[in-house]
The first five atom37 places (N, CA, C, CB, O) and aatype in JSON, in Angstrom:
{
  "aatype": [20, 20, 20, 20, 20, 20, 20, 20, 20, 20, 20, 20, 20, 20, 20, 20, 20, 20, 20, 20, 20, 20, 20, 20, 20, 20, 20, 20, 20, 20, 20, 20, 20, 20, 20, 20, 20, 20, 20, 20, 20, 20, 20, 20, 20, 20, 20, 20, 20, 20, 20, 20, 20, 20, 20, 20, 20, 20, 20, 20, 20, 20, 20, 20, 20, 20, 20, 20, 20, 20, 20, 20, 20, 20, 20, 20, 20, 20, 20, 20, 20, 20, 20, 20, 20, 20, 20, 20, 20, 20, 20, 20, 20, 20, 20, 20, 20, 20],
  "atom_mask": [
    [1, 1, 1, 1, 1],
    [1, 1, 1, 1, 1],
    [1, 1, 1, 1, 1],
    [1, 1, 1, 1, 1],
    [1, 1, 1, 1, 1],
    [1, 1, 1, 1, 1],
    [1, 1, 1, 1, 1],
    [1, 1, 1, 1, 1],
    [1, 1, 1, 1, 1],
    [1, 1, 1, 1, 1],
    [1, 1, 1, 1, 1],
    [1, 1, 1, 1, 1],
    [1, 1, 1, 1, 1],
    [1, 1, 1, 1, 1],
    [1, 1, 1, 1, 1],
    [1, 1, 1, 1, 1],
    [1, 1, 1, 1, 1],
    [1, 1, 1, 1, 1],
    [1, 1, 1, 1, 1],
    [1, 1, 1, 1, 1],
    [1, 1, 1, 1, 1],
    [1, 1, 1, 1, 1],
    [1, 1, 1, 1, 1],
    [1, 1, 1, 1, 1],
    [1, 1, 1, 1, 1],
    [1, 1, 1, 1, 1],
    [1, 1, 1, 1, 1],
    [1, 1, 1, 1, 1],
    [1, 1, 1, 1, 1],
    [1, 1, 1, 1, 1],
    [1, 1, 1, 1, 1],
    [1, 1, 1, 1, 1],
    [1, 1, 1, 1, 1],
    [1, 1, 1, 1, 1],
    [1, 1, 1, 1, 1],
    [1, 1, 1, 1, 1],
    [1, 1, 1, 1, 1],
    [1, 1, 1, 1, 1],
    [1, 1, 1, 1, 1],
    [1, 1, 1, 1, 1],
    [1, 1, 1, 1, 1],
    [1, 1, 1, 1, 1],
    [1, 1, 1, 1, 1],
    [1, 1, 1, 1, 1],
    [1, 1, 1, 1, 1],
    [1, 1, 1, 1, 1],
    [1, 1, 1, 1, 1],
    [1, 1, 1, 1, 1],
    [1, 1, 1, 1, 1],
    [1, 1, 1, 1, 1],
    [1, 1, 1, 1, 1],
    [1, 1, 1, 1, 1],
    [1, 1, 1, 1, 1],
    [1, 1, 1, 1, 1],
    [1, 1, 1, 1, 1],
    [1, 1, 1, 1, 1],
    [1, 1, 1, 1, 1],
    [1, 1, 1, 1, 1],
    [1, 1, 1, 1, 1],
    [1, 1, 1, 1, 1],
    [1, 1, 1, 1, 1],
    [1, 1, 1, 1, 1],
    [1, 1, 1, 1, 1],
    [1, 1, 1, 1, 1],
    [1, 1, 1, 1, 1],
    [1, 1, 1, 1, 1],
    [1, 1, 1, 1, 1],
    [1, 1, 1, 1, 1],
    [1, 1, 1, 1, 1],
    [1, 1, 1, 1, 1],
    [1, 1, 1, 1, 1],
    [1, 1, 1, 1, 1],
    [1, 1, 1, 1, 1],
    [1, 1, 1, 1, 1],
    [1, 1, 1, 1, 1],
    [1, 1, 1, 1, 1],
    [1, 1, 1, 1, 1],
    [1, 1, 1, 1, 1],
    [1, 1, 1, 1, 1],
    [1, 1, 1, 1, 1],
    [1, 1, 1, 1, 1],
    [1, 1, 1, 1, 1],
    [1, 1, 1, 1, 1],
    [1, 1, 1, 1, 1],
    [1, 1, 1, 1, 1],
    [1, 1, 1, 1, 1],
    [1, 1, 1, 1, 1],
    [1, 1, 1, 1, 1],
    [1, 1, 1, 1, 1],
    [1, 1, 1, 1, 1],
    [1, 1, 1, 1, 1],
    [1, 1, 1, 1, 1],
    [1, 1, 1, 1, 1],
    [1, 1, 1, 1, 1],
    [1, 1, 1, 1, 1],
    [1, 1, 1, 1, 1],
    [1, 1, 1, 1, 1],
    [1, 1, 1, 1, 1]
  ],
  "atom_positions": [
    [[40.08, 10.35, 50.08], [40.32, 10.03, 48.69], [41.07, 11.16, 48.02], [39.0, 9.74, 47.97], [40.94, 12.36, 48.26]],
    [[41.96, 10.54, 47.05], [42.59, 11.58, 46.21], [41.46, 12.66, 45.27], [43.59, 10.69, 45.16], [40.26, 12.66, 45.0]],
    [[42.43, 13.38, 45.03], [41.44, 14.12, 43.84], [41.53, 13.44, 42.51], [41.87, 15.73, 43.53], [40.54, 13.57, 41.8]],
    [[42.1, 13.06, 42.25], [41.89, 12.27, 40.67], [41.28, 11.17, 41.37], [43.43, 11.77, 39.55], [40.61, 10.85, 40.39]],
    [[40.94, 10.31, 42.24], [40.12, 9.34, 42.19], [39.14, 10.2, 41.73], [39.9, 8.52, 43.36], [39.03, 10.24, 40.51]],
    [[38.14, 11.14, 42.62], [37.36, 11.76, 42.61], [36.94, 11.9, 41.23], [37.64, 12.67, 43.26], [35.91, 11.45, 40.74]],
    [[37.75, 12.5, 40.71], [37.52, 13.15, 39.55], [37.25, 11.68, 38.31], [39.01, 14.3, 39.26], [36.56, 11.68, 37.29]],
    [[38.07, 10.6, 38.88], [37.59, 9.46, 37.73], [36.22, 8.96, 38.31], [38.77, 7.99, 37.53], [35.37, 8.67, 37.47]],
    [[35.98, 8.86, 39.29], [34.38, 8.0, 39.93], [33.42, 9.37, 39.14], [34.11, 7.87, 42.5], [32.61, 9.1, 38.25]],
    [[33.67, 10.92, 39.63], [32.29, 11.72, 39.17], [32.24, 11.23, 37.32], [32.51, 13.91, 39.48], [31.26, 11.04, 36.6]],
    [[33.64, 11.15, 37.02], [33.54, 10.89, 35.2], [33.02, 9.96, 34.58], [34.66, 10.73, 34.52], [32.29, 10.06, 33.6]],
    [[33.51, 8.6, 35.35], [32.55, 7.24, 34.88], [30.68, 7.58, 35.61], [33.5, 5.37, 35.88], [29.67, 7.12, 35.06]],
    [[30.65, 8.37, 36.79], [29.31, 8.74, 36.63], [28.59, 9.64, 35.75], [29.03, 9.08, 37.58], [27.36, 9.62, 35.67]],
    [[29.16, 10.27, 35.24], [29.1, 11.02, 33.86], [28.85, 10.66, 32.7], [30.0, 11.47, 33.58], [27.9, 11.05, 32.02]],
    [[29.65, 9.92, 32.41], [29.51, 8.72, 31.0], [28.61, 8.21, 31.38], [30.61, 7.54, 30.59], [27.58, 8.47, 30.74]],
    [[28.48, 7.35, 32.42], [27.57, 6.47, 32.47], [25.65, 7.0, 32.09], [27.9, 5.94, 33.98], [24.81, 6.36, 31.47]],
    [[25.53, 8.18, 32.67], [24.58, 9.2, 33.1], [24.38, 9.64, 31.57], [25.16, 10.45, 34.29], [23.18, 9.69, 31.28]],
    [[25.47, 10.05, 30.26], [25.55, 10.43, 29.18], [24.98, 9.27, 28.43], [26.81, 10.87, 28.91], [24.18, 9.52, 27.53]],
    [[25.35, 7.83, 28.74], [25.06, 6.3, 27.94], [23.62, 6.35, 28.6], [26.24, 4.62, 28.4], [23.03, 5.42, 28.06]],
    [[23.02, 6.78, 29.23], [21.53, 6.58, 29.6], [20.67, 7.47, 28.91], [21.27, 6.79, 31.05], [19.59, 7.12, 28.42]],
    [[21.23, 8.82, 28.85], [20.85, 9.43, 28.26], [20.81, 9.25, 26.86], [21.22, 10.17, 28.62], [19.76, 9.61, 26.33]],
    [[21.84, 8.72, 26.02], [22.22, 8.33, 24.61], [20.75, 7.47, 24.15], [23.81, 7.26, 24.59], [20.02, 7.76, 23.19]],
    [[20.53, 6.06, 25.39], [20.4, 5.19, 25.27], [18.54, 5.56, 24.98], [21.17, 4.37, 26.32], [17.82, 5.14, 24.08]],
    [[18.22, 6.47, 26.11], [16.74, 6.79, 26.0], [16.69, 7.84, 24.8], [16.09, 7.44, 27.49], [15.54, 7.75, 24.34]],
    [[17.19, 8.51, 24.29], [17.04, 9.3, 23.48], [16.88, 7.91, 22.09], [18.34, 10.54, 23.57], [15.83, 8.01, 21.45]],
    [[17.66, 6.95, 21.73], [17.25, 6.03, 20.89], [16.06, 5.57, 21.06], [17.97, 5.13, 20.85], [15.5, 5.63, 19.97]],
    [[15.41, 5.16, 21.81], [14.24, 5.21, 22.11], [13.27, 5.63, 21.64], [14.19, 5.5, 22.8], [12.49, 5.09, 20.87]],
    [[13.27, 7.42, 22.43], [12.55, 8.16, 21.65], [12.74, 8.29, 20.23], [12.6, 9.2, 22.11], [11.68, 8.72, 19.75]],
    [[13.61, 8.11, 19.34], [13.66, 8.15, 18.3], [13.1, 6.79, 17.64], [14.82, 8.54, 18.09], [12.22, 6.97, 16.79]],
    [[13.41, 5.71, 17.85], [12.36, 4.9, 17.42], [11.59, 5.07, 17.91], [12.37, 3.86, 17.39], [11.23, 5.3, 16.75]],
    [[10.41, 5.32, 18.8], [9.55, 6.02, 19.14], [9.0, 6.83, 18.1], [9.95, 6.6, 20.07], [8.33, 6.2, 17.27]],
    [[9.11, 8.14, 17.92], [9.16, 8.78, 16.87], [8.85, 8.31, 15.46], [10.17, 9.17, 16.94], [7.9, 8.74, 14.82]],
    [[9.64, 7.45, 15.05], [9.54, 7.05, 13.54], [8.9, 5.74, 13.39], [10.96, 6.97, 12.84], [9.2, 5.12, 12.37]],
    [[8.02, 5.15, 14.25], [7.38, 4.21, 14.47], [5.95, 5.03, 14.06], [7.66, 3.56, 15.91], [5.35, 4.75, 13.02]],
    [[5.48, 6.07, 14.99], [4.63, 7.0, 14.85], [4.49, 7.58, 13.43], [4.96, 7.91, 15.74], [3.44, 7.69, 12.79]],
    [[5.55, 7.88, 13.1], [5.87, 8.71, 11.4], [5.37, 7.65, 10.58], [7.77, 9.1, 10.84], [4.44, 7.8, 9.79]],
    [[6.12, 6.31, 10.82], [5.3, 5.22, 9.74], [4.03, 4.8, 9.9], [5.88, 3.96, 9.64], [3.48, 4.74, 8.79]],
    [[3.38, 4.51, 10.7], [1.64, 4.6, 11.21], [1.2, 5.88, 10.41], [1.3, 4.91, 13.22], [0.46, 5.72, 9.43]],
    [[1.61, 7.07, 10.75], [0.95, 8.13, 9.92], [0.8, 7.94, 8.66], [1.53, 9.25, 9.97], [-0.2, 8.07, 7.96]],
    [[2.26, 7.51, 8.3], [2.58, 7.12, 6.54], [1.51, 6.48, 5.63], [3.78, 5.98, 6.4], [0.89, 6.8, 4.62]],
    [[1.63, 5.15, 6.66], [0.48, 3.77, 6.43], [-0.79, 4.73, 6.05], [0.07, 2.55, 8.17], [-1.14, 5.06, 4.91]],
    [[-1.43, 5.13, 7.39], [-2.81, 5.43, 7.2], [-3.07, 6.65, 6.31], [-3.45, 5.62, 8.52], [-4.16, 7.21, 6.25]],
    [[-2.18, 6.96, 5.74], [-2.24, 8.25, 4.68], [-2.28, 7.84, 3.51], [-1.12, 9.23, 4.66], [-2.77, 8.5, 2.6]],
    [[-1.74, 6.58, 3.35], [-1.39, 5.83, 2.15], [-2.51, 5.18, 2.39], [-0.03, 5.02, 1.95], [-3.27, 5.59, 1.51]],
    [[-3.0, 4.54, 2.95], [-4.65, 3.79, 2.58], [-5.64, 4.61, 2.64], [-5.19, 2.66, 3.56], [-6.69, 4.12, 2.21]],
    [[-5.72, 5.99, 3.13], [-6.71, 6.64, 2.48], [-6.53, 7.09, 1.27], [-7.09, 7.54, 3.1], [-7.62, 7.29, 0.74]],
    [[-5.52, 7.38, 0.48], [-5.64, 7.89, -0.55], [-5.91, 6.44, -1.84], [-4.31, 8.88, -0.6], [-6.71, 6.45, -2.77]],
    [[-5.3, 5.73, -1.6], [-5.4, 4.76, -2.0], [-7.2, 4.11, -2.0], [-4.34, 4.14, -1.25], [-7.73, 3.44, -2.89]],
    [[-7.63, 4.44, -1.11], [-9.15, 4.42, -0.72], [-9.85, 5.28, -1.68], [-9.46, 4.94, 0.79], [-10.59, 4.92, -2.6]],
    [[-9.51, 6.46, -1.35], [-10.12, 7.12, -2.51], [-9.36, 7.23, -4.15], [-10.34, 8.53, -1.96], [-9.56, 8.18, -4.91]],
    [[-8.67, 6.32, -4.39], [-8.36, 6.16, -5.57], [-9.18, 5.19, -6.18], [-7.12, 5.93, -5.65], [-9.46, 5.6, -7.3]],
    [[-9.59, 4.32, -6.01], [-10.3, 3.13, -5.95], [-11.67, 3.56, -5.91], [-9.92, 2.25, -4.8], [-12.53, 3.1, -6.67]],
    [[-11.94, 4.72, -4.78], [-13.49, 4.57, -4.97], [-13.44, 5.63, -6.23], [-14.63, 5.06, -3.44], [-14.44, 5.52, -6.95]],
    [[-12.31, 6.81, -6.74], [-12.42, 7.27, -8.16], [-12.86, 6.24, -9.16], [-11.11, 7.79, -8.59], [-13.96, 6.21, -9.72]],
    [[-11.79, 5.32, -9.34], [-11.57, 4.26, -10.05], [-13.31, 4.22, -10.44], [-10.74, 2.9, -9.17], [-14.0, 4.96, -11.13]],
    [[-13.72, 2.7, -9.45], [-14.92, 2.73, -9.29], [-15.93, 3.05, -10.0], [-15.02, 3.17, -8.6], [-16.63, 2.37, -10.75]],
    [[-15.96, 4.8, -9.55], [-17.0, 5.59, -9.75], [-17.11, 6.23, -11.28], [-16.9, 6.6, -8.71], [-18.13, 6.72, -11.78]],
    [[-15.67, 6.08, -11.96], [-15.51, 6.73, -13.28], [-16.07, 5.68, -14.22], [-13.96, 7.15, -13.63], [-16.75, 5.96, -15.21]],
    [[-15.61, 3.97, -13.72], [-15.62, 2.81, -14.24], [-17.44, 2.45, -14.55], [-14.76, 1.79, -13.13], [-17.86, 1.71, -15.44]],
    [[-18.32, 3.28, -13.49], [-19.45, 3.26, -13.74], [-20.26, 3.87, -14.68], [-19.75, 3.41, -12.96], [-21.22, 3.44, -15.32]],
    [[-19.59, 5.2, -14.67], [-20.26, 5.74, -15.42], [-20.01, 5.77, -16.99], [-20.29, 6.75, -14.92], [-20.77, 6.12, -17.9]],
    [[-18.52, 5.22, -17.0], [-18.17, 4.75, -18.08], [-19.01, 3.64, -18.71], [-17.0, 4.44, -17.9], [-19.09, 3.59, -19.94]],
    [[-19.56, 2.84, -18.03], [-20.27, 1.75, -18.07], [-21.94, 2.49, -18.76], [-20.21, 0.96, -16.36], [-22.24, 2.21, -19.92]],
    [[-22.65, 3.16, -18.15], [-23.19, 4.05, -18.37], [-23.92, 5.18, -19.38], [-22.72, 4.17, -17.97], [-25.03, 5.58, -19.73]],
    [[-22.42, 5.43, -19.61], [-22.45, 6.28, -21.11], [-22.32, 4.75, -22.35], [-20.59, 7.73, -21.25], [-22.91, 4.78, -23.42]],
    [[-21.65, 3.81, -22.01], [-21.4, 3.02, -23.1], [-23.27, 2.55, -23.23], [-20.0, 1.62, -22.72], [-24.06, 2.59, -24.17]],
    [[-23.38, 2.24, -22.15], [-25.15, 1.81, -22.76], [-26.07, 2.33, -23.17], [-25.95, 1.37, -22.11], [-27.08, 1.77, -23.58]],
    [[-25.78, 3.97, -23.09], [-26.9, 4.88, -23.76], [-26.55, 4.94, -24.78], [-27.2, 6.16, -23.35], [-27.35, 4.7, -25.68]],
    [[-24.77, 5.39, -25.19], [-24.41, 5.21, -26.63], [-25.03, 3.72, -27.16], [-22.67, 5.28, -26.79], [-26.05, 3.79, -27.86]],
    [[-24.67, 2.86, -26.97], [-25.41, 1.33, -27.71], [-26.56, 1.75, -27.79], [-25.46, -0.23, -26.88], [-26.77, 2.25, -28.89]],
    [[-27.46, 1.78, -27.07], [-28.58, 2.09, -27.39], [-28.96, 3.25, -28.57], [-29.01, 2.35, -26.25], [-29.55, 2.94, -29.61]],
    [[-28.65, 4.23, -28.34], [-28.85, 5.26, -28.98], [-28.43, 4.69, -30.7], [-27.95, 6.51, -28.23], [-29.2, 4.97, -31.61]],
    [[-27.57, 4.15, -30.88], [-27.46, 3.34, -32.69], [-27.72, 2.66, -32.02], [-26.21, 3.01, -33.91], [-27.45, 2.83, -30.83]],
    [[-28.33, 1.66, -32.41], [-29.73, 1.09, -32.33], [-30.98, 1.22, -32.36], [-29.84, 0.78, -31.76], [-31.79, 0.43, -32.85]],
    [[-31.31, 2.66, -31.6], [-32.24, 3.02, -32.51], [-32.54, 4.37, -33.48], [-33.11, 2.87, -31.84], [-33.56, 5.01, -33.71]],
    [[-30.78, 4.51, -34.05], [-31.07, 5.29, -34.59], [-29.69, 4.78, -35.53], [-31.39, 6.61, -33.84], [-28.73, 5.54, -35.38]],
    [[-29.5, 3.86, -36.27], [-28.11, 3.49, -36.78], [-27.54, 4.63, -38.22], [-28.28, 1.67, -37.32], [-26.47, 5.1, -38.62]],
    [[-28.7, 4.67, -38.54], [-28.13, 5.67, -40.26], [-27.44, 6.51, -39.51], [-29.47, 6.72, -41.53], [-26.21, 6.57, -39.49]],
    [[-28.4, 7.4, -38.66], [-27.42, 8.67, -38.27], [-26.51, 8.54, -37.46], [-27.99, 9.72, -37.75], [-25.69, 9.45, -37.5]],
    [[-26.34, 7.75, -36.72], [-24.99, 6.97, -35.82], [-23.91, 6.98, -36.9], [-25.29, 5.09, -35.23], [-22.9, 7.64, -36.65]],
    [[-23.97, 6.52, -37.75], [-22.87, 6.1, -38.82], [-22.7, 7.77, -39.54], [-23.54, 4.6, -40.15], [-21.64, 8.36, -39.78]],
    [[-23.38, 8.0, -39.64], [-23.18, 9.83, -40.14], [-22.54, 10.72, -39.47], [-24.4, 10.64, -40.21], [-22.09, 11.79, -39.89]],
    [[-22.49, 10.18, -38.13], [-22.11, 11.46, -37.24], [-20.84, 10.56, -36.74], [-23.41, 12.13, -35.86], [-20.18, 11.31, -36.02]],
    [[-20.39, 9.62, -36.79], [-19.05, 8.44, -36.58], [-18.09, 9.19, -37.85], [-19.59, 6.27, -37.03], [-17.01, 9.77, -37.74]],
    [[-18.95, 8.92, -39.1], [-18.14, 9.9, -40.88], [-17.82, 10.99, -40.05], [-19.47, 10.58, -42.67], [-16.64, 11.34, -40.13]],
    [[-18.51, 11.62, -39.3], [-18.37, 13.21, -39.79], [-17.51, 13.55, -38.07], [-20.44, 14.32, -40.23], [-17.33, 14.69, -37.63]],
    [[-17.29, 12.82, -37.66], [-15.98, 12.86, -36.51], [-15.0, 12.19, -37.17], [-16.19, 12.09, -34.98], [-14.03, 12.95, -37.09]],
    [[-14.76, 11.48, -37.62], [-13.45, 10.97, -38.12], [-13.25, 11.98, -39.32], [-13.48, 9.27, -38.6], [-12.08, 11.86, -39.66]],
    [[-13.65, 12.57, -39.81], [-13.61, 13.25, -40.98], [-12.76, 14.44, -39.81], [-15.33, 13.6, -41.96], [-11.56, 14.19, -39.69]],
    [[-13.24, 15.57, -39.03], [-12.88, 16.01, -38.65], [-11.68, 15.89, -37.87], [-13.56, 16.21, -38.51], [-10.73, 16.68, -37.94]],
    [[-11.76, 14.53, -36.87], [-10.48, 14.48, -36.52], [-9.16, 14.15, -37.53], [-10.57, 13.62, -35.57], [-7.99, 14.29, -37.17]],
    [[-9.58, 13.71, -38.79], [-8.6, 13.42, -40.28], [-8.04, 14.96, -40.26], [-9.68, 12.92, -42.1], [-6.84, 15.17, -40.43]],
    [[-8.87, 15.9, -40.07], [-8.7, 17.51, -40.61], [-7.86, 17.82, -39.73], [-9.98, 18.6, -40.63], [-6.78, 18.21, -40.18]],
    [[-7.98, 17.77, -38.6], [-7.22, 18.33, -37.81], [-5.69, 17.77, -37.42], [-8.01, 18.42, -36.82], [-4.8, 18.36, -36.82]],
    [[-5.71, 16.47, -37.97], [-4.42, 15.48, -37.73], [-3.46, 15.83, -38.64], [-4.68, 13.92, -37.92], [-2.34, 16.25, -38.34]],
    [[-4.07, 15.6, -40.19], [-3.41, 16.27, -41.06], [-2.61, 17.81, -41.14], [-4.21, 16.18, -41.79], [-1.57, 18.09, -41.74]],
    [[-3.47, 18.66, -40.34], [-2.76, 19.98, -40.04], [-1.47, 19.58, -39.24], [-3.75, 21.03, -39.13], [-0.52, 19.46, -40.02]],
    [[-1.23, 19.41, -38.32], [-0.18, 18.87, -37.59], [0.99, 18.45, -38.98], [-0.83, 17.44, -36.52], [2.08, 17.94, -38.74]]
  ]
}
């Protein structure tokens, strides 16, 4: 065989050897970012998890404080209404500065 045959058969084995290589390296890269989005996902539903159980947990106690306040005027309404005056009074004071 000539030398430029030679030299075209080792080259198309070359390329060819380079397109395999190209070809698995895509691969691994989807590979890769398949993995990256799974991580993504499950990072995003835990936080999301614990946003919810915040949620939740604030929503309770919010719940909570509202029934001791009710209660509390109720059985004590004069001074409920005295101390309602005397916060709005204050927050008036302080708004007005502004």
């Amino acid at each position: 065989m000539s030398h430029s045959r030679m030299q075209d058969r080792s080259g198309s084995e070359g390329t060819a050897a380079l397109r395999n290589k190209v070809g698995e390296l895509g691969h691994d890269l989807r590979d890769v970012a398949n993995i990256a989005a799974d991580a993504s996902l499950e990072q995003l539903n835990k936080v999301r998890d614990a946003a919810v159980s915040s949620f939740n947990g604030a929503k309770d106690r919010v719940g909570s404080w509202e029934a001791s306040l009710e209660s509390y005027v109720r059985e004590r309404p004069v001074k409920s209404l005295f101390l309602a005056a005397g916060v709005g009074m204050i927050a008036a004071f302080f708004l007005r500065r502004r």
